[in-house]
N, C-alpha and C positions, 0 to 999 in steps of 0.2 A: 835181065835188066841192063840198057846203058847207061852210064853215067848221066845221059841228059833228062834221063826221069827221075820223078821223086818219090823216092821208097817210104813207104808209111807201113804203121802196123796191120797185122790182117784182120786183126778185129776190129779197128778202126776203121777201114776201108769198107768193112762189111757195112757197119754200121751206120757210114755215109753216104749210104745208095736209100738205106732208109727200111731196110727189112726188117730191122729189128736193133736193139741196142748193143753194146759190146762184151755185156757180161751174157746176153744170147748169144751174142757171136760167138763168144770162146766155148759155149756148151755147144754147139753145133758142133768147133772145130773138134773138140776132144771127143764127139761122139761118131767122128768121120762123116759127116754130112760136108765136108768142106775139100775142092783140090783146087789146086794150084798148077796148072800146066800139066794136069793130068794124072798129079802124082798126091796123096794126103799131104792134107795140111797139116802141120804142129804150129802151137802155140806160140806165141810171139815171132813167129814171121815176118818179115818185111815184103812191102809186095809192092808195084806199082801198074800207070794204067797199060803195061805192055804186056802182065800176066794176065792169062784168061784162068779166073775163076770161076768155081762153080760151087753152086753150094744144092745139096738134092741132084746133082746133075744139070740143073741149070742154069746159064750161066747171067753173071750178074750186069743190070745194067745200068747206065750213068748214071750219078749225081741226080738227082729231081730237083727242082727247087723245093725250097727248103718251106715248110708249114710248119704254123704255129697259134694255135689254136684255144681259145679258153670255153669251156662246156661247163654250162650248171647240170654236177651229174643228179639225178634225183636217187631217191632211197631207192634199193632194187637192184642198180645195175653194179655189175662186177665188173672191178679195174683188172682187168685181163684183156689180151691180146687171143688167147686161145676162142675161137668161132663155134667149137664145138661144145661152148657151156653158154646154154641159155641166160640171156639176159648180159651178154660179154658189152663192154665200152665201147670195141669196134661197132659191131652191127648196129648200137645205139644211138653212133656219131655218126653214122652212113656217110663219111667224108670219101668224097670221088679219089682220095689216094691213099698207101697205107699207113696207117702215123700210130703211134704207143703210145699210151700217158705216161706222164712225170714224176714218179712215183707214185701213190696209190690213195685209194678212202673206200675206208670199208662199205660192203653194201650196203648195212644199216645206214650209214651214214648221207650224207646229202652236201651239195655245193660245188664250189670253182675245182677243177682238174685243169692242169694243162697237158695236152697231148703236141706232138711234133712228130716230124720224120729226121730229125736232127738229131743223128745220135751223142753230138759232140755237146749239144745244149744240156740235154738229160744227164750227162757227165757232171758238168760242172755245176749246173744245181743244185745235185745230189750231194757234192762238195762241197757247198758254200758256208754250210756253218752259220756265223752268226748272219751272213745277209740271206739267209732264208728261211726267213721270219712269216711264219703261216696265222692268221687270227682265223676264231673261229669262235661262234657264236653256241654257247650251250644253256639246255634245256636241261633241270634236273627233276626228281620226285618229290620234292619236299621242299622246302625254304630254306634258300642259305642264310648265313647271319655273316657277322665280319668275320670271326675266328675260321669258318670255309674257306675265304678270302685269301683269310691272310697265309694260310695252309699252304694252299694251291701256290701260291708266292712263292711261298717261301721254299717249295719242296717238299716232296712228300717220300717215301722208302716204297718204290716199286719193282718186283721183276732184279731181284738184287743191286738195287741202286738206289740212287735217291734222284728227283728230279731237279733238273738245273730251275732256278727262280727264274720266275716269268711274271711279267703283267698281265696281274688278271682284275677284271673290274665289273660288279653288280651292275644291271642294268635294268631286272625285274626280282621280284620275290622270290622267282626259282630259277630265274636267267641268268648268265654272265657271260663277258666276251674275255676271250686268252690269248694269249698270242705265246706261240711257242717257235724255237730255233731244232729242238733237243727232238729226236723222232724214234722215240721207243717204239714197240707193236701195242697198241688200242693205248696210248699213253693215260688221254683225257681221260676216259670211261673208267680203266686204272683207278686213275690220284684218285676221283669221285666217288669209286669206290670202297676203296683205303678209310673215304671218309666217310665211310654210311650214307655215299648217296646211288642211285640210281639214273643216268645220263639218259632220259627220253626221247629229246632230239640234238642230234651234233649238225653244225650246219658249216662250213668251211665258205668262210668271206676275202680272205684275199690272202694270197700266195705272191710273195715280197711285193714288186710294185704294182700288182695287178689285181684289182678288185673287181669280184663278182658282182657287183651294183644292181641294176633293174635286169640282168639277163635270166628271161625267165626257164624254167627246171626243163632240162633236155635240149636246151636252144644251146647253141654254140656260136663264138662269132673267131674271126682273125685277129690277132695280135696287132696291134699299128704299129709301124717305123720308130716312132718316140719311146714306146711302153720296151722294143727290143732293146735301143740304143740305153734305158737303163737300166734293165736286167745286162747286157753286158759291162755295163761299167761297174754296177755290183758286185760281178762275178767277179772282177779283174783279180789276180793271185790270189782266188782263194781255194784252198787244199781240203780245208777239214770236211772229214766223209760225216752226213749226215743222211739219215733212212727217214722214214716218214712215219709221223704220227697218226693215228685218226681215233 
């Protein structure tokens, strides 16, 4: 490297060509799928664009422009990047280049995903803490009353924890809408059924300022300029790691 490049991480680097994220990055690097001027890579490397890497032997190539994409996923398909499992998000999204989702929603599950080739966006998302605030629309087995309600509110003891208070609010006899920050694994389906209920449909409606609206199940569209400009103002210093509920 000369001074007049600019040295970035090599899982970062990896990940802004768009191949895949940075925590795949570093399981590549650790499994030596990755060199660096011919020689393994280690972790936390610095690298820039005057190293030829290669990752599988391949070597990697520019920047793409950047995508960014919202998909109503339906029930069925799996938020996986692997091609080799039926019914995978890729082959679903048939998008002419390769992009990942943004965290995840179970198969059972149904609604908005966002996917991107942006590994730096997926980063900070996954960060955001309280500005990424996901609602989602539930269907349960039985009729809730207030005391459901106010449960769900208020927290509930799941999975050795209890859940952080969210707004959740009735909207039919066995409906309500949540909106959650906090992203245990199956959270919703969880608290619901902590509570003696049975969650029969989860539908995910909008992921922070981007709402799933009339896009109908399997149809995807692009992200616009405004809907970016505030997802990153959202984002601006926020740290806290947050995973994904569904």
């Amino acid at each position: 490297m000369t001074h007049a490049t600019v040295a970035t991480r090599l899982n970062k680097y990896i990940s802004d060509t768009g191949i895949c994220s940075r925590r795949e990055a570093d399981r590549l690097i650790e499994q030596g799928h990755v060199e660096v001027n011919g020689q393994r890579a280690q972790i936390g490397m610095k690298v820039s664009a005057a190293d030829r890497i290669t990752v599988n032997g391949t070597p990697l190539r520019a920047k793409p422009q950047a995508v960014y994409l919202a998909y109503h996923k339906p029930v069925g398909i799996t938020c996986t990047t692997d091609q080799a499992i039926a019914g995978n998000i890729v082959d679903a999204v048939n998008y002419k280049a390769r992009i990942f989702p943004i965290g995840r929603l179970d198969k059972e599950s149904e609604g908005l995903i966002l996917l991107t080739n942006d590994g730096d966006i997926v980063n900070k998302i996954l960060r955001a803490g309280n500005a990424h605030e996901k609602e989602y629309v539930v269907t349960v087995d039985k009729p809730i009353n207030d005391a459901f309600i106010q449960a769900l509110s208020a927290g509930v003891p799941i999975l050795d924890t209890v859940t952080l208070p969210c707004p959740v609010y009735k909207r039919s006899s066995h409906c309500f809408n949540i909106i959650l920050t906090q992203g245990l694994n199956r959270q919703i389906r969880r608290m619901a059924e902590y509570l003696g209920y049975k969650v029969t449909r989860l539908a995910r409606t909008r992921i922070m300022n981007i709402p799933l609206g009339k896009l109908p199940p399997g149809q995807w569209r692009e992200l616009n300029a405004q809907e970016m400009q505030q997802i990153e103002a959202m984002l601006v210093g926020s740290r806290k790691t947050a995973q994904e509920p569904s």
